[in-house]
C-alpha positions in Angstrom: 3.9 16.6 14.9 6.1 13.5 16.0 8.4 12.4 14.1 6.5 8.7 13.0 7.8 6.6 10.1 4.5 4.9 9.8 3.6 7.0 7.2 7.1 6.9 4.5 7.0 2.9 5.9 3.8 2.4 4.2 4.4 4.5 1.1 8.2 2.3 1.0 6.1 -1.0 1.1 3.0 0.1 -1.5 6.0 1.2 -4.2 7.9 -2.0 -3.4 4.7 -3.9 -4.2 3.9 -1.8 -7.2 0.9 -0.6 -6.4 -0.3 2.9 -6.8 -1.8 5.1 -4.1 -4.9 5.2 -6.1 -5.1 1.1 -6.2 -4.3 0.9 -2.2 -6.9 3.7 -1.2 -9.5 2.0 -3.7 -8.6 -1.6 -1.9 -8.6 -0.1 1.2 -11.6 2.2 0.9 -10.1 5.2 1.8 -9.1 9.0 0.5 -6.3 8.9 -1.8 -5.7 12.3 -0.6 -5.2 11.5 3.1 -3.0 8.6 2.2 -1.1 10.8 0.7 -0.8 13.1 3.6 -0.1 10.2 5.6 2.4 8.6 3.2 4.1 12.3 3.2 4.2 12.9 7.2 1.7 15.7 7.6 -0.3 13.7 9.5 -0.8 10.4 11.9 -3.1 8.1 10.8 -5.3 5.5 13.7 -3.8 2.1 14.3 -7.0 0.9 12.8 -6.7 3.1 9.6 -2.8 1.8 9.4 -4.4 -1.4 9.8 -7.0 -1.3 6.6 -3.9 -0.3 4.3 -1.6 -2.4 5.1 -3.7 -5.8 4.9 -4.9 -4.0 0.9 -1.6 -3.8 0.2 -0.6 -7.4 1.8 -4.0 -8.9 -0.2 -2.4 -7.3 -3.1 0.7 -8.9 -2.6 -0.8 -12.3 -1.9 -3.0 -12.2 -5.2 -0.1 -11.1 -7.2 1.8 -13.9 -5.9 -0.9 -16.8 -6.2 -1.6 -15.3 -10.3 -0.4 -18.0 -12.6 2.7 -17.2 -14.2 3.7 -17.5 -17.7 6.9 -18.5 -18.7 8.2 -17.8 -22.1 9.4 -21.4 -24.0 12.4 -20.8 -26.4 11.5 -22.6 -29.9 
């Protein structure tokens, strides 16, 4: 096995956006179990596959940030 840092990048970037891997592989349509693998480094994902997961995790992202927000008003 090489030693790629696609798979701890994407994990780094799904925690950062507070998603879980259950929510990403659900997004993406994928196995939450080989995410994990890939996430962990026991195996190489296709460019295509990395592809899928990221964009869930960027449309997650996008939707979070386009939500209305709610401030709280002192009285």
């Amino acid at each position: 096995m090489s030693g790629s840092t696609t798979g701890p990048a994407l994990r780094a970037l799904r925690e950062q956006s507070g998603l879980t891997a259950r929510q990403v592989a659900a997004r993406a349509g994928v196995s939450e179990s080989y995410l994990s693998r890939v996430e962990n480094g026991r195996v190489i994902a296709e460019a295509a596959w990395i592809g899928n997961v990221a964009a869930a995790i960027a449309a997650a992202i996008l939707e979070a940030a386009a939500a209305p927000q709610r401030v709280a008003v002192a009285s």
